[in-house]
Backbone bond lengths (Angstrom), bond angles and torsions (degrees), N, CA, C in turn:
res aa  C-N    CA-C-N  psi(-1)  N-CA   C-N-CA  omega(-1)  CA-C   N-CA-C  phi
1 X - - - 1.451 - - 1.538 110.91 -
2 X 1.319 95.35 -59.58 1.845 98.61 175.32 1.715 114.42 -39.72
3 X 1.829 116.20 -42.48 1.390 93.08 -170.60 1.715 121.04 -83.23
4 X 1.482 93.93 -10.01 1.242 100.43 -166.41 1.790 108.19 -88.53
5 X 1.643 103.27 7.83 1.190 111.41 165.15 1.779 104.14 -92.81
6 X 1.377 85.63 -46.66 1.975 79.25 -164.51 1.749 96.04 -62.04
7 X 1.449 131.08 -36.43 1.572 123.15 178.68 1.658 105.41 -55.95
8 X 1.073 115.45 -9.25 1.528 100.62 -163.17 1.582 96.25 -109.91
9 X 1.415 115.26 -25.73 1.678 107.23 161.86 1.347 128.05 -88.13
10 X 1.466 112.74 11.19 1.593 123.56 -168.54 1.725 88.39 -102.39
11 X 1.560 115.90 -34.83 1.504 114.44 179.43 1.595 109.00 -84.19
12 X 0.981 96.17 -23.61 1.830 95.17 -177.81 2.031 91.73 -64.09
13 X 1.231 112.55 -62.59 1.490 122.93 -175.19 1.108 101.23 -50.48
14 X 1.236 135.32 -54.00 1.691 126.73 176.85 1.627 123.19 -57.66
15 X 1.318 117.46 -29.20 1.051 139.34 177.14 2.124 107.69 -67.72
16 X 1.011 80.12 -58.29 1.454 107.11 175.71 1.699 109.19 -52.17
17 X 0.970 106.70 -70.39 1.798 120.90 175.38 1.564 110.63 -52.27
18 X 1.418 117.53 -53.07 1.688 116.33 157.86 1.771 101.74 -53.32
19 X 0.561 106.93 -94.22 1.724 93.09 -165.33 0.969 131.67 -6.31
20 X 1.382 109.21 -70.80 1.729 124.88 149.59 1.292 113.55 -15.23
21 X 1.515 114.90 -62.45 1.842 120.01 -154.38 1.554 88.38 -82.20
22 X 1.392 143.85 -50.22 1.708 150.51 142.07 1.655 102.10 21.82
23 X 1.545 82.96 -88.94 1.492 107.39 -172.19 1.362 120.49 -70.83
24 X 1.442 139.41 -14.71 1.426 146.82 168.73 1.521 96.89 -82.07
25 X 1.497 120.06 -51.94 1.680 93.80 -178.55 1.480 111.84 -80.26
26 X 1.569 132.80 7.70 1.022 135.81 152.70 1.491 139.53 -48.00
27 X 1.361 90.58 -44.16 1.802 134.97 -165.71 1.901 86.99 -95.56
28 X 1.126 125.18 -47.94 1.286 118.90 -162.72 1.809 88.68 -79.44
29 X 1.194 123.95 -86.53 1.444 110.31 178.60 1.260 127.03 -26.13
30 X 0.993 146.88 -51.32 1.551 141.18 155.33 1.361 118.39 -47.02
31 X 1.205 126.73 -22.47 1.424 124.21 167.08 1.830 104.21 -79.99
32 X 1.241 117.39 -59.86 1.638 121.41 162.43 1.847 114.74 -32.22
33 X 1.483 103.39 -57.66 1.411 87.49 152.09 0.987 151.73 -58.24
34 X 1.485 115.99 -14.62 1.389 118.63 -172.77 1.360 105.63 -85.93
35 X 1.485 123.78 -39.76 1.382 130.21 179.74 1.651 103.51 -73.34
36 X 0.996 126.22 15.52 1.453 120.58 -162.36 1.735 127.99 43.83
37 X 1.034 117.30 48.63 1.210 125.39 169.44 1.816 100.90 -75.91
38 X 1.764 98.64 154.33 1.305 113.70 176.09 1.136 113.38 -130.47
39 X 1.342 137.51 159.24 1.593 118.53 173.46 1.870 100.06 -108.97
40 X 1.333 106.46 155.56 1.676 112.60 -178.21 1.341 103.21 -58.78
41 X 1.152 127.80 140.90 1.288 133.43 166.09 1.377 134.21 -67.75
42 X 1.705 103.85 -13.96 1.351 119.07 155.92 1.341 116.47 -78.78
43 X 1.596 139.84 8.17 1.206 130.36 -163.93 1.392 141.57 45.76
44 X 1.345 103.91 17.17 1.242 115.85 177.78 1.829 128.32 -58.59
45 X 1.408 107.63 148.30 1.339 114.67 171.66 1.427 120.56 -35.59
46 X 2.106 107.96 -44.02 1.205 101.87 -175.99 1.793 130.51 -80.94
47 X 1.413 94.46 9.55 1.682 112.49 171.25 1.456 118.77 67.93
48 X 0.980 142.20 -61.31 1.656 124.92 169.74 1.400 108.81 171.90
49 X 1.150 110.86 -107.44 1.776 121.24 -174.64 1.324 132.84 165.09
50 X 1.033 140.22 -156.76 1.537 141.20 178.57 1.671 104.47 -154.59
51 X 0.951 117.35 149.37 1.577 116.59 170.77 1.448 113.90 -141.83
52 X 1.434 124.77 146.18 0.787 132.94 -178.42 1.739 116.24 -60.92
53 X 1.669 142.38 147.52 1.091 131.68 166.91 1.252 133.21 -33.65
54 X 1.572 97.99 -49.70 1.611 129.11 178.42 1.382 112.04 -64.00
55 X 1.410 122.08 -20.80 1.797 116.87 -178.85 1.270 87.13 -101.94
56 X 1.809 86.03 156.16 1.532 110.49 -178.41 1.706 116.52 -71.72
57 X 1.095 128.09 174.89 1.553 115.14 173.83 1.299 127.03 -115.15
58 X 1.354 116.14 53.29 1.431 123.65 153.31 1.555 99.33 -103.63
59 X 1.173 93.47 130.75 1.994 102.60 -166.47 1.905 83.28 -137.96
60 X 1.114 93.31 143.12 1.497 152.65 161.35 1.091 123.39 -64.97
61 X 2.004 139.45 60.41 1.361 116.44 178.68 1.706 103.93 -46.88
62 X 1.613 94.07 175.40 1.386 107.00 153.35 1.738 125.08 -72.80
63 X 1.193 85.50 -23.75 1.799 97.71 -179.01 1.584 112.89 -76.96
64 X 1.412 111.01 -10.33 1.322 124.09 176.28 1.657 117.17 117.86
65 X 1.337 116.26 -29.03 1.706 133.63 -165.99 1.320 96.61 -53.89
66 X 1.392 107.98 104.29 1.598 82.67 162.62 1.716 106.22 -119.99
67 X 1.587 93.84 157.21 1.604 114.54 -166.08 1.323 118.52 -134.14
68 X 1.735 118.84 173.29 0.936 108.90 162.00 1.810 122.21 -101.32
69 X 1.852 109.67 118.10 0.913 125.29 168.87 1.867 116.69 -7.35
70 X 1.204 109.91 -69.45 1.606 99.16 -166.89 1.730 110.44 -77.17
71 X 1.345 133.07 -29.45 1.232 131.06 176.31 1.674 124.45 -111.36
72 X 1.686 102.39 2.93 1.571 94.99 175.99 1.845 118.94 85.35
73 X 1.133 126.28 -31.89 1.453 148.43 133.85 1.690 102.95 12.04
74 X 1.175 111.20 108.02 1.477 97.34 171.79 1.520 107.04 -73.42
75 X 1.229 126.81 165.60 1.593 133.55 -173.44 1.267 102.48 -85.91
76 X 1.277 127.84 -44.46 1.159 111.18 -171.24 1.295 148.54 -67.21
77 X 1.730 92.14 -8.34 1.658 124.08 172.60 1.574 113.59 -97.28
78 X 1.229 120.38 7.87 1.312 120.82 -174.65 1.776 100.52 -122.68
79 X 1.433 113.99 -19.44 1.244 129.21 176.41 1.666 108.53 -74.07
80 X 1.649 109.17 -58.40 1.313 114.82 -173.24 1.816 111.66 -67.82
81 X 1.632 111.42 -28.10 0.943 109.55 -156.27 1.785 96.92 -107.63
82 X 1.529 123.03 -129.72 1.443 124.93 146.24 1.479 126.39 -117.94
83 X 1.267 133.18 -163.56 1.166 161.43 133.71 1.531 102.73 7.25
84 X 1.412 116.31 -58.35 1.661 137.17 -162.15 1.019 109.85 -36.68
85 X 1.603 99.90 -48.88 1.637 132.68 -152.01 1.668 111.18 -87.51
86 X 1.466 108.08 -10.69 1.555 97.97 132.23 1.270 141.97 -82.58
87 X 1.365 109.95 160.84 1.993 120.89 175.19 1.408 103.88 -50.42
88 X 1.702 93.35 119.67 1.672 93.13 168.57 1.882 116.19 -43.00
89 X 1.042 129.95 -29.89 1.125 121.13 174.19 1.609 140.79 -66.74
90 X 1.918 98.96 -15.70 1.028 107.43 -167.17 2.070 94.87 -91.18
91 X 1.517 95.38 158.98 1.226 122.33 -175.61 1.789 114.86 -44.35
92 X 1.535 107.87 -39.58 1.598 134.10 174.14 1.571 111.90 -83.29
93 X 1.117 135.80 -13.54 1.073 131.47 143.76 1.274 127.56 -20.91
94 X 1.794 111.45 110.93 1.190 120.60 178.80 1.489 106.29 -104.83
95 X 1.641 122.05 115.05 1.677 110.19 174.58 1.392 113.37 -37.91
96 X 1.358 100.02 161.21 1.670 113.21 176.45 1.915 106.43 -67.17
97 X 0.906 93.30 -64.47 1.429 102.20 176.99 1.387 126.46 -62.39
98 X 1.102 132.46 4.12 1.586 144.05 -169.75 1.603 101.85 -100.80
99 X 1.401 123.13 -10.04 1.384 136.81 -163.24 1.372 106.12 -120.49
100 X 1.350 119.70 73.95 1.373 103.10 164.24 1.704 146.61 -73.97
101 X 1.750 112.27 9.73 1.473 88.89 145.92 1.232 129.77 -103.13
102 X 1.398 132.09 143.92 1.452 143.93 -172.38 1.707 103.71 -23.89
103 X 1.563 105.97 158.49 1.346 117.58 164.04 2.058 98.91 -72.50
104 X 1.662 113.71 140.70 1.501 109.27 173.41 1.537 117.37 -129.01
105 X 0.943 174.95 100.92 1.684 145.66 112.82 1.343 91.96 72.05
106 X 1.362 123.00 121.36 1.493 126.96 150.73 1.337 109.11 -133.48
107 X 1.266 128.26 101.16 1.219 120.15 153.18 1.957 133.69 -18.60
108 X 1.416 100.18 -39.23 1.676 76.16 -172.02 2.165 96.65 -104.56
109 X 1.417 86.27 22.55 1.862 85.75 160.26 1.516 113.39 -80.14
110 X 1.140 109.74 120.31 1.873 108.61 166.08 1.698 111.21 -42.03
111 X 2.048 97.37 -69.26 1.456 90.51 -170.79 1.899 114.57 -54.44
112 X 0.819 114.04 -56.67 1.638 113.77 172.71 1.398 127.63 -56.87
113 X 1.263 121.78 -12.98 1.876 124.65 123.55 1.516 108.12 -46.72
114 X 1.083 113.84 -90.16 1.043 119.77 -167.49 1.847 130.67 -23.08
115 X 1.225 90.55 -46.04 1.740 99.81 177.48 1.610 112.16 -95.66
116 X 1.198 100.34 -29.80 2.075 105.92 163.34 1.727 83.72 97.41
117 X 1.241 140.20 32.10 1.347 147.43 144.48 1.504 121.07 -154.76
118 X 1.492 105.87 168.03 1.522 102.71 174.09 1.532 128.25 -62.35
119 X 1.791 97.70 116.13 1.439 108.91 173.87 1.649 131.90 -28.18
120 X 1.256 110.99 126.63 1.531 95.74 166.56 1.241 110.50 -35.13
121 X 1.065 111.12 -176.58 1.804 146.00 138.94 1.501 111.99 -88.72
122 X 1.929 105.52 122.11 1.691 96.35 -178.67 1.197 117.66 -58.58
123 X 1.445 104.95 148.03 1.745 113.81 142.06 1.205 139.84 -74.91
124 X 1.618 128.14 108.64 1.173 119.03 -164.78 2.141 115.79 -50.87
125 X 1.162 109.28 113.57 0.973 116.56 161.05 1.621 149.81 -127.20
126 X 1.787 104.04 51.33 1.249 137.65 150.08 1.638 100.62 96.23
127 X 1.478 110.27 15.70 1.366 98.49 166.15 1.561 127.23 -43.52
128 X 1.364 142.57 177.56 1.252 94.94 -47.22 2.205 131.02 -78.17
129 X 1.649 84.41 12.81 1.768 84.72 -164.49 1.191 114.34 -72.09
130 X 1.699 115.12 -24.19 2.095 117.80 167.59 1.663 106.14 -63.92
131 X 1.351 87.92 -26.34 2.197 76.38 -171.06 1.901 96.91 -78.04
132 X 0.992 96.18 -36.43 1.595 102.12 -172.70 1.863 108.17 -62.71
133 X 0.862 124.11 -38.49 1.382 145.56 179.79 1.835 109.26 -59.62
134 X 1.848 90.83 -57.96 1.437 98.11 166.71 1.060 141.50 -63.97
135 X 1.966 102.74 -31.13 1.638 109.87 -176.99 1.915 105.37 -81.45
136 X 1.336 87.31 -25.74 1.871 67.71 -168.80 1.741 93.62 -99.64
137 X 0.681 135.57 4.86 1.971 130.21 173.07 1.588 81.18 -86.99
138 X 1.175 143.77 -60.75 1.700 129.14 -150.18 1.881 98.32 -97.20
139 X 1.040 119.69 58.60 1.547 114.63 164.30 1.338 93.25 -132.62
């Protein structure tokens, strides 16, 4: 009887302590939002940044990634390639169809290295509020 009391207040306390940690990185992300913080889109240790209105939005992690500010987009695939190759959601978004020559193979694209053909086009997937969600729920 006794342990199955102390197991049942060791889960109440565990229960208890998640909640807590829940709601503090809750409270902490919404404050990060408020200042406009972003997290890197590479997920890195060194976490992201804030930028002023007035600067443009190709940002610079510290870890080196650099992207585009409103959709997370690495630069270097939006440089080699066009417009496309941002998240339909982001502001620089060029429709698919507004571009009539074909998607191609670029050599100095990472993602299209990477797969040994031409990269998709991203899918918007809730940058930056899923990365934000992820970085402070997994610390």
């Amino acid at each position: 009887m006794e342990k199955e009391k102390l197991a049942q207040l060791a889960e109440e306390e565990r229960v208890k302590l998640e909640t807590a940690k829940r709601e503090q990185n809750e409270k902490d992300m919404e404050q990060m939002k408020q200042i406009g913080w972003k997290p890197c889109p590479m997920r890195c240790k060194a976490g992201g940044g804030v930028k002023n209105d007035d600067e443009c939005d190709h940002m610079t992690c510290h870890c080196g990634f650099e992207f585009c500010w409103q959709c997370g987009v690495e630069r270097k695939i939006t440089l080699v390639h066009d417009n496309r190759w941002h998240k339909p959601s982001c502001k620089y978004w060029t429709p698919y169809d507004s571009v009539q020559e074909e998607p191609k193979y670029n050599k100095d694209c990472p993602a299209c290295v990477k797969l040994g053909r031409c990269c998709d086009y991203p899918a918007d997937d809730g940058y930056p509020e899923s990365y934000m969600v992820e970085y402070f729920m997994n610390r």
